[in-house]
C-alpha positions in Angstrom: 42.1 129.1 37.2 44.2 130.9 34.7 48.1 130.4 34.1 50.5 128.5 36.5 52.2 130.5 39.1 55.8 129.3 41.0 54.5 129.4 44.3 50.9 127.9 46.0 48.6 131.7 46.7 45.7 130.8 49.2 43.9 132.3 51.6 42.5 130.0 54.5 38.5 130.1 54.1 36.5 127.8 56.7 36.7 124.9 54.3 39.0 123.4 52.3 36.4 123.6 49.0 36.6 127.3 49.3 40.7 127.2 49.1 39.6 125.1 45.6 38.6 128.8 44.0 41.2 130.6 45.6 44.4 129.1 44.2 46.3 128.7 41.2 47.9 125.3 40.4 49.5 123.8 37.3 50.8 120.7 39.3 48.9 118.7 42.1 50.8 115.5 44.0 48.1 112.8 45.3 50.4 111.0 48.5 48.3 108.3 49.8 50.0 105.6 52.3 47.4 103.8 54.2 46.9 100.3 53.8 43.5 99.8 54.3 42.5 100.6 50.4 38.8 101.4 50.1 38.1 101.6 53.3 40.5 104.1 54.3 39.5 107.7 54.9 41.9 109.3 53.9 42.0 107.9 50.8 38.1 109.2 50.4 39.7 112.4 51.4 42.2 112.7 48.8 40.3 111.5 46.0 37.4 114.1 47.1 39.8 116.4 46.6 41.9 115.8 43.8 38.4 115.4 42.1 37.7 118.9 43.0 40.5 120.6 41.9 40.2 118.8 38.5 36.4 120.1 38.4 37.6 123.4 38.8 40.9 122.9 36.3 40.8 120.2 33.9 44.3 121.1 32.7 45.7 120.2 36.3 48.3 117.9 36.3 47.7 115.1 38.8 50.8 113.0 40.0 50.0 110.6 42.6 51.9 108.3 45.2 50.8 105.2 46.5 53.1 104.7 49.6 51.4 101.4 50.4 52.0 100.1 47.2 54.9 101.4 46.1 57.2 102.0 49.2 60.1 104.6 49.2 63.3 103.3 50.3 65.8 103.9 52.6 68.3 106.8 52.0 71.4 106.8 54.0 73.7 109.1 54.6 75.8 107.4 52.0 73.1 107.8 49.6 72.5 111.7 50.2 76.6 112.2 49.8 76.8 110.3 46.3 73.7 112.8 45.3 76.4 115.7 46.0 79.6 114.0 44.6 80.9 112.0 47.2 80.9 108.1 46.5 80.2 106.0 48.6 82.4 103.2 49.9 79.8 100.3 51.1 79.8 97.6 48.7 75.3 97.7 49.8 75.3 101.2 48.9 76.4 101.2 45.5 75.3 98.0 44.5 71.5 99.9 45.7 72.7 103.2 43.4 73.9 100.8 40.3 70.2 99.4 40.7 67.9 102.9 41.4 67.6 101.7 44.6 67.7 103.5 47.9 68.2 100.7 49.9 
């Protein structure tokens, strides 16, 4: 697989195995949000390919998301603005930011 590259090169075979040998990761992110845990697809999907890309590059770094589990919360407007230096006034929204909470 070789080193790590800034950007994601790939061409588009017929199946997603094939992309496998054509690109060049260093990082891979794992988003699953369905709630239906083993018996969702998707899931099956993921992990069938996060498993593959590890086969082909053990070094991969694999960082992954359970959205059903661990729910991302609510960014306001508010929120976004104290990210670029402008605090927010609503006692909600910074008693959410003194916490590391969105919401």
């Amino acid at each position: 697989m070789g080193g790590a590259t800034p950007y994601l090169r790939c061409t588009m075979p017929p199946t997603w195995r094939a992309i496998v040998v054509e690109c060049d990761l260093a990082k891979l992110w794992q988003i699953d949000s369905s709630v239906l845990g083993d018996n969702s697809v998707s899931r099956k999907l993921t992990a069938e390919i996060v498993a593959t890309y590890k086969a082909a590059d053990p070094a991969l770094e694999v960082t992954d998301l359970d959205l059903a589990t661990q729910p991302l919360g609510h960014l306001s407007p508010a929120h976004i603005g104290a990210w670029f230096g402008h605090p927010p006034t609503d006692e909600a929204t910074l008693a959410g930011i003194a916490r590391g909470n969105a919401t």
